[in-house]
C-alpha distance (Angstrom), angle and dihedral (degrees) to the residues before:
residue distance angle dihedral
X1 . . .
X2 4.29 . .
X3 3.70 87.9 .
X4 4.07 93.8 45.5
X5 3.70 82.9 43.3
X6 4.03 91.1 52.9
X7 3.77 94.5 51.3
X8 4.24 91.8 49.3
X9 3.80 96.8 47.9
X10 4.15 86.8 38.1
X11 3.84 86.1 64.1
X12 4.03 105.7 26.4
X13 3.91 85.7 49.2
X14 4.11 101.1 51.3
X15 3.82 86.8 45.1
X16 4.00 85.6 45.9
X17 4.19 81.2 54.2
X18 3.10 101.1 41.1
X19 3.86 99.8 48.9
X20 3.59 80.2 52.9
X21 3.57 102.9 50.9
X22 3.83 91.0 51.0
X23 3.57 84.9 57.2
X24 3.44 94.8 59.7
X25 3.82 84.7 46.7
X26 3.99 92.4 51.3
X27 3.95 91.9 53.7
X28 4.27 91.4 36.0
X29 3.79 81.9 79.0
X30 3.57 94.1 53.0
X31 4.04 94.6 49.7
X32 3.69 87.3 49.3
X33 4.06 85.5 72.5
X34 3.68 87.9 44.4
X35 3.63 113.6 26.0
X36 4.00 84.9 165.7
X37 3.67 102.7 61.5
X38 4.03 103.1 113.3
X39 3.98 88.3 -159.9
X40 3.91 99.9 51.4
X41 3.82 87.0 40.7
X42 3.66 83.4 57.8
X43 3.74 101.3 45.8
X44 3.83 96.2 46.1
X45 4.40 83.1 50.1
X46 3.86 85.5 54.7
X47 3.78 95.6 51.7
X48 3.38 98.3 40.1
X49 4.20 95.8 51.0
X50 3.91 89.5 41.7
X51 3.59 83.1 54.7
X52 4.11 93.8 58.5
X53 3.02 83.5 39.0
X54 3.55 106.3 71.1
X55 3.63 91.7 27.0
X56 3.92 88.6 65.2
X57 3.75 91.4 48.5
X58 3.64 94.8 52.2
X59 3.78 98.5 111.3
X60 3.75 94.5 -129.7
X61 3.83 87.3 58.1
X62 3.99 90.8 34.8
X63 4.14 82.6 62.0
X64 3.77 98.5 41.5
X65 4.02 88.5 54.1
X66 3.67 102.2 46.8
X67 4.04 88.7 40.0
X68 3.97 88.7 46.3
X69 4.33 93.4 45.3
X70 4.09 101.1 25.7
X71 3.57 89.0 -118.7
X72 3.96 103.4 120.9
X73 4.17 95.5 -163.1
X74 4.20 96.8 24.2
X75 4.11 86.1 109.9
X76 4.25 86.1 74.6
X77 3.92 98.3 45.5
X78 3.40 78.2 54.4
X79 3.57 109.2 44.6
X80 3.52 84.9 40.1
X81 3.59 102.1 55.8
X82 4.09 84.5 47.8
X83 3.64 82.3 57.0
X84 3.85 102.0 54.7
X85 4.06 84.0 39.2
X86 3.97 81.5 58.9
X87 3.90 88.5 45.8
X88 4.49 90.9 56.8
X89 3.53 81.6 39.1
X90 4.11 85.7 62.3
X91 3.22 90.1 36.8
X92 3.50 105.4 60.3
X93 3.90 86.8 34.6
X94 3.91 87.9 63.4
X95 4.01 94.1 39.4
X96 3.92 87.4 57.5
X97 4.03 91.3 40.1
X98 3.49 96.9 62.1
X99 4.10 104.7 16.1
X100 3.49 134.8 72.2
X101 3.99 111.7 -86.6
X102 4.19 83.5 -117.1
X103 3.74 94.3 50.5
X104 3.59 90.4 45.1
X105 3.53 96.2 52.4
X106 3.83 92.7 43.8
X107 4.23 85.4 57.5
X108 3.57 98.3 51.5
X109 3.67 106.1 83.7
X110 3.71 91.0 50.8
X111 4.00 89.2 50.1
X112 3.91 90.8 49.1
X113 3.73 88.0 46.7
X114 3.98 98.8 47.4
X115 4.21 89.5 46.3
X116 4.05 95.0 38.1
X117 3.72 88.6 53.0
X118 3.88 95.8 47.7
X119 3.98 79.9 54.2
X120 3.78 93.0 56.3
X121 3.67 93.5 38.3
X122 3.94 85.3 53.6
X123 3.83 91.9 41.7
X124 4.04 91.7 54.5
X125 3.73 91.9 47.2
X126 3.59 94.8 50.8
X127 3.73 98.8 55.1
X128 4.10 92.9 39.6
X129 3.44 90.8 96.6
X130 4.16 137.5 12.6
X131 3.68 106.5 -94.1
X132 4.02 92.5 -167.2
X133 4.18 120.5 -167.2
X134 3.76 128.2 47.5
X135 3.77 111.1 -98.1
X136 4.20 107.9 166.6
X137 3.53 87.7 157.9
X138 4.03 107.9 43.6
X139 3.51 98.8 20.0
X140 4.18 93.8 132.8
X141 3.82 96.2 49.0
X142 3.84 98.8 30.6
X143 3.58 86.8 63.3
X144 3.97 103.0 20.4
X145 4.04 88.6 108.4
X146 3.90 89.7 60.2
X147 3.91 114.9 100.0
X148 4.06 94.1 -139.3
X149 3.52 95.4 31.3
X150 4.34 92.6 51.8
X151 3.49 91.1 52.1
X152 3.70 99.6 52.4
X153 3.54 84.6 52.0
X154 3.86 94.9 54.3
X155 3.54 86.2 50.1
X156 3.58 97.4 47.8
X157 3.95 94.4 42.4
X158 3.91 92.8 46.1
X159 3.61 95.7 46.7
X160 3.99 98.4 53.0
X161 3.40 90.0 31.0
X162 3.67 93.7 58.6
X163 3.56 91.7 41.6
X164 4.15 96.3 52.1
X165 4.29 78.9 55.6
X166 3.31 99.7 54.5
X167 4.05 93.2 42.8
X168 3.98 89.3 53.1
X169 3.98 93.8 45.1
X170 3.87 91.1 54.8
X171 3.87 99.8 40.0
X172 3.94 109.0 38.2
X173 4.17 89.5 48.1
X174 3.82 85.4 47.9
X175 4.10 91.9 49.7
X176 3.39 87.5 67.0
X177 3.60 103.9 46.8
X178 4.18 95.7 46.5
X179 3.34 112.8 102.8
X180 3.99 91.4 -154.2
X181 3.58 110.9 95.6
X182 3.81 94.6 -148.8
X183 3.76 100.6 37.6
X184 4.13 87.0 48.0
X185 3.78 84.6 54.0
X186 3.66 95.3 55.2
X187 3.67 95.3 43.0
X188 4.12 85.6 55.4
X189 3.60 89.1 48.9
X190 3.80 99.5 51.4
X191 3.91 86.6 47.3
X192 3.95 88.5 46.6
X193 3.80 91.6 49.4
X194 3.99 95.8 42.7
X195 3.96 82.8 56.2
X196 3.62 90.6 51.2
X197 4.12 92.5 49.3
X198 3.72 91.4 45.8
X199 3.83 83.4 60.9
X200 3.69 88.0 64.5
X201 3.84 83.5 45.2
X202 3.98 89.8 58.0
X203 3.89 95.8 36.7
X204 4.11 89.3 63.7
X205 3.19 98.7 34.4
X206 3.97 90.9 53.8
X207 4.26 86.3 51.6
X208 3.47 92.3 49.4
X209 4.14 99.6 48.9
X210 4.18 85.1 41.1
X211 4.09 84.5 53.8
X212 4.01 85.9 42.9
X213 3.97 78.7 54.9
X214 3.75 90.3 49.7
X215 4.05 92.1 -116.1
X216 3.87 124.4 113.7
X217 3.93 93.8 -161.5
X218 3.85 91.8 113.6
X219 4.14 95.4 45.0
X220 4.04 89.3 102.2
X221 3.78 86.7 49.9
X222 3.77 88.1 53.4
X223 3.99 102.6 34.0
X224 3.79 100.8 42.6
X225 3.96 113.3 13.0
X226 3.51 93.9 49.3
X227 3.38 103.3 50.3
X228 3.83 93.7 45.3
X229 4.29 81.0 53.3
X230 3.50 87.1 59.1
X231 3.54 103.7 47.9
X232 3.98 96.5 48.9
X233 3.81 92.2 41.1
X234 3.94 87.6 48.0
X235 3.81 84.3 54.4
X236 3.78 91.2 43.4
X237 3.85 89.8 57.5
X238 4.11 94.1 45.3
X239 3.99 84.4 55.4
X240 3.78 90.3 58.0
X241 3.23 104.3 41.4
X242 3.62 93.1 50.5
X243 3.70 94.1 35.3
X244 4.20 95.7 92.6
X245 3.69 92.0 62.9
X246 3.49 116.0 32.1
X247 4.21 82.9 34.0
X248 3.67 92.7 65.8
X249 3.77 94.2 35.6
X250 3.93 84.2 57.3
X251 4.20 92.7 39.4
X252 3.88 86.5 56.2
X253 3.85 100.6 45.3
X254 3.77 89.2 42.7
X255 4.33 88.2 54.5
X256 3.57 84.3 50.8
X257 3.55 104.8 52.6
X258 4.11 84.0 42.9
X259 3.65 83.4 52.3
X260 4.15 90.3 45.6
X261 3.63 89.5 52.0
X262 3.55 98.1 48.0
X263 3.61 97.7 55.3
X264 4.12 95.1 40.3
X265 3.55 97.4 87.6
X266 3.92 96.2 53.1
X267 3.78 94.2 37.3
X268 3.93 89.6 46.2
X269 3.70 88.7 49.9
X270 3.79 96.0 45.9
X271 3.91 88.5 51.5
X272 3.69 86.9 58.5
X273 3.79 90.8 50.4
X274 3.83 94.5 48.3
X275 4.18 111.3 15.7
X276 3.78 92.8 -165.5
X277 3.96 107.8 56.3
X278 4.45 79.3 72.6
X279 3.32 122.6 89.5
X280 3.45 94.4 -167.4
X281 3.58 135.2 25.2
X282 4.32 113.8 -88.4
X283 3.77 107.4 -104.0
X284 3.87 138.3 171.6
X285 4.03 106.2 -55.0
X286 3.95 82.2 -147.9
X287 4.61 83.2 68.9
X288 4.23 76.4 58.6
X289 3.59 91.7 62.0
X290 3.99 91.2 67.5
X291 3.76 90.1 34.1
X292 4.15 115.1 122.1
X293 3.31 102.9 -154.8
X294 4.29 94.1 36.7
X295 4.03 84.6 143.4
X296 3.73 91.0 65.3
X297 3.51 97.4 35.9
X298 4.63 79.6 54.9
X299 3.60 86.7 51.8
X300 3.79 99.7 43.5
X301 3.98 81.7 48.0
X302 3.47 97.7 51.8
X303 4.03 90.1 50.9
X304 3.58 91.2 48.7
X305 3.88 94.3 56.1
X306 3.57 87.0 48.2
X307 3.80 94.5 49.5
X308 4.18 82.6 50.6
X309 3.94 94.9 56.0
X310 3.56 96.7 45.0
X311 4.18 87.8 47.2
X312 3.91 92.4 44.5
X313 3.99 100.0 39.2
X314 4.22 100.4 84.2
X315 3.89 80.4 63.4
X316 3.59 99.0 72.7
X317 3.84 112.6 34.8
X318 3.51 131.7 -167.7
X319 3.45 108.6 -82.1
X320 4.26 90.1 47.8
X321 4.16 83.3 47.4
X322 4.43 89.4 56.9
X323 4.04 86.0 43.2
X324 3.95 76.1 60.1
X325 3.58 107.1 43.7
X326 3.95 86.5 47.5
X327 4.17 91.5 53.1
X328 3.91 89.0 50.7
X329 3.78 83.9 42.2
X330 3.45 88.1 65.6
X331 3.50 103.9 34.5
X332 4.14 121.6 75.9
X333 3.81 99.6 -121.7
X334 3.94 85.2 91.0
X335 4.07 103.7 97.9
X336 3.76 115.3 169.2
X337 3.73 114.4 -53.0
X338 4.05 105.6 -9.8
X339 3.87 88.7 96.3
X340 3.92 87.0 109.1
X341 3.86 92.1 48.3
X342 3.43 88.0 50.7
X343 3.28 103.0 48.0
X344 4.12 91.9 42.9
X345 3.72 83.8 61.1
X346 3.48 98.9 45.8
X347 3.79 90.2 50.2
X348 3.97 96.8 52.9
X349 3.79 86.0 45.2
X350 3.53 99.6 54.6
X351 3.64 89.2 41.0
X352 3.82 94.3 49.3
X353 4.08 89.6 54.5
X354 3.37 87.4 53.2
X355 3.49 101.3 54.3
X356 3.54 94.2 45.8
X357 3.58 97.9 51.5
X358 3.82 82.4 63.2
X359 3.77 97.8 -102.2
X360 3.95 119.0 152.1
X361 4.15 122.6 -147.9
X362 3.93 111.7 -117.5
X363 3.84 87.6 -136.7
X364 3.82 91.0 -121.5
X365 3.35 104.8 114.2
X366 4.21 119.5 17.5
X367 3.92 85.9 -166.5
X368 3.70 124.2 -118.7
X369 4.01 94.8 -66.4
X370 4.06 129.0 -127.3
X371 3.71 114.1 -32.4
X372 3.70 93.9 -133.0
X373 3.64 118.3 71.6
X374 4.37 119.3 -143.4
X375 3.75 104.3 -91.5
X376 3.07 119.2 159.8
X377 4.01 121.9 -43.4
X378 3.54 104.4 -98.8
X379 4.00 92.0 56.3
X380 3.98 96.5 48.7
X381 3.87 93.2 49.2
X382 3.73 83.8 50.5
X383 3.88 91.5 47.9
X384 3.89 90.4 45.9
X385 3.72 94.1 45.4
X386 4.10 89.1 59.5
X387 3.51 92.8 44.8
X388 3.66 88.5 52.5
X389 3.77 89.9 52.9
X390 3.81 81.0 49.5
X391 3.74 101.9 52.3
X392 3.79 92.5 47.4
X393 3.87 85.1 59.8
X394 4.27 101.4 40.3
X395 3.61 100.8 49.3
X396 4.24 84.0 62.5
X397 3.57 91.8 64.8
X398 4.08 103.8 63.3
X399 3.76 90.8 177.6
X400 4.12 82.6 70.1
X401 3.54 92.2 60.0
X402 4.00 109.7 49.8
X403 4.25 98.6 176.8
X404 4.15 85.2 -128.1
X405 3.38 83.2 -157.3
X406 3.78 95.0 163.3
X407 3.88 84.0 68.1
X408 3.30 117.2 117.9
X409 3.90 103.8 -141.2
X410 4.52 78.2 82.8
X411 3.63 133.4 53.5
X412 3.56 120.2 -149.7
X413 3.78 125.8 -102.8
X414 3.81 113.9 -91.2
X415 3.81 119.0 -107.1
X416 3.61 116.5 -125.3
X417 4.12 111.4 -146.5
X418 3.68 100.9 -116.6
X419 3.74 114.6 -135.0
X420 3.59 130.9 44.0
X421 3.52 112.0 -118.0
X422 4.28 128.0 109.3
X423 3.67 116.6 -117.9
């Protein structure tokens, strides 16, 4: 079972580190722009030691350390003291989160004192007495019964412990009080996943006191539950304190693609109507959703509908675009102010069923052009996306779109003579 054991927490440990570690990586970029931000300083610290941290406790490097330095167990002062570095790390992170950058800096060399010296205390009590045997997965209750070896324990257990508290009690009353959807959602999650550490907190602390008792009915609760606590509250924590950056990255492609495959249908349709306003051929919108650059194809898209209307508007004039208004007049698919939409999308649908039946505009009347003028980006793709909505609904109602093809603003397809031979 210890050797099965061994193998489990070898793997869910260096994927523990190295999720982790490329957390630290994720936010290095950001305290490259500001190397001078206390807080981010602090959170990249905190990744990077929990990282080591459960690296060094991975029971294949647990081995190779006390094979490499003679000292069986030295792999858990280690990863242990990475740990509490982790814990000032969050400690200073959540001093400069929610105090002034003065006060913050004022409190740190009392935090770095109170954590360093629960790192000597620890360091002292290891060495006070041979600990002999390699045990990286029952350390805590294998020696819980030794005098030295209980008390670094306490101090190790308190001092995380205490730290994992104070991180949820600042961040999960903050969640609710940021108006920031993302940043509230990371500030839940780092409470969330400080809960879920403390459980591995709780779960050897429990096998220790039942050892202090002289029982060992709590060692699974300490060997295998609390580990697995760590691990998924460790992950828990990387989540949030990523979430604000690659969450809004995510939030913003997502309102593209919703965007992208809005407007498909009408662009597709227009590119049907007139072949050479496309750059490229009309595909799937579901190939966009793997697409890199899906904000230029958006942009390119919105262009290209534009290019359509202003090709496709001298086939409906004026007088055929009041016949329109007046059907949707009459019709109920006019609900407070989309009359406009409406009518855009009636226009470009009439105009692209004449143009594909063959008909030609007699260039007297160009028609009173789009009821939305360019702007600025953000409003036309808005504006296109409703009339989008808008042309998926008129085109259902035929009786909306008489073909008025005795209007003069077209001229009728020519006839070709069919057969071949002279007269």
């Amino acid at each position: 079972m210890t050797r099965t054991l061994e193998y489990v927490f070898s793997c869910t440990h260096t994927l523990s580190g190295v999720i982790s570690l490329s957390a630290f990586g994720y936010k290095w970029r950001d305290l490259r722009r500001d190397p001078r931000n206390l807080a981010l300083r602090a959170l990249c610290a905190t990744r990077l030691f929990n990282g080591l941290a459960y690296l060094v406790l991975a029971p294949m490097t647990y081995l190779w350390i006390g094979g490499l330095t003679g000292v069986p167990n030295l792999g858990t002062l280690l990863g242990h003291s990475s740990i509490v570095l982790a814990a000032l790390a969050a400690h200073v992170m959540t001093t400069g989160w929610f105090r002034s950058p003065e006060e913050a800096r004022r409190r740190l060399p009392n935090l770095a004192a109170l954590y360093l010296l629960a790192i000597a205390v620890m360091a002292v009590l290891f060495f006070a007495e041979p600990l002999p045997g390699a045990h990286p997965i029952d350390f805590e209750v294998h020696f819980a019964t030794h005098p030295s070896a209980g008390a670094y324990l306490a101090v190790f257990l308190v001092t995380y412990g205490l730290n994992l508290a104070n991180t949820a009690r600042y961040t999960w009353p903050s969640s609710r009080a940021v108006v920031r959807p993302w940043l509230s959602q990371s500030l839940r999650l780092a409470a969330v996943g400080s809960v879920f550490v403390l459980g591995f907190i709780l779960g050897k602390m429990a096998g220790v006191v039942d050892r202090w008792c002289g029982q060992t009915a709590l060692d699974q609760v300490a060997v295998l539950w609390s580990p697995l606590m760590a691990s998924a509250g460790s992950i828990v924590i990387v989540v949030g304190f990523t979430m604000p950056g690659w969450g809004a990255v995510l939030s913003r492609r997502q309102k593209r693609y919703g965007s992208y495959r809005t407007l498909h249908p009408l662009w597709s349709s227009l590119c049907e109507a007139a072949p050479g306003i496309a750059l490229f051929e009309p595909r799937s919108p579901y190939r966009a959703l793997w697409t890199r650059g899906l904000h230029t194809r958006l942009y390119r898209m919105v262009i290209e509908i534009r290019d359509g209307q202003r090709l496709l508007r001298p086939y409906v004039c004026d007088a055929c675009e009041d016949r329109l208004r007046a059907g949707l007049r009459k019709s109920d698919l006019v609900r407070g102010d989309n009359g406009d939409l409406l009518l855009e999308a009636a226009v470009l649908s009439l105009a692209m069923r004449r143009k594909r039946a063959g008909r030609r505009p007699s260039g007297n009347s160009a028609g009173t052009g789009s009821r939305q003028s360019g702007g600025e980006f953000a409003d036309e793709l808005t504006w296109l996306q409703h009339v989008a909505v808008a042309y998926e609904r008129v085109p259902a109602d035929r009786g909306l779109l008489p073909d008025h093809d005795r209007c003069e603003c077209t001229v009728a397809p020519s006839l070709r003579p069919v057969g071949g031979g002279a007269a």
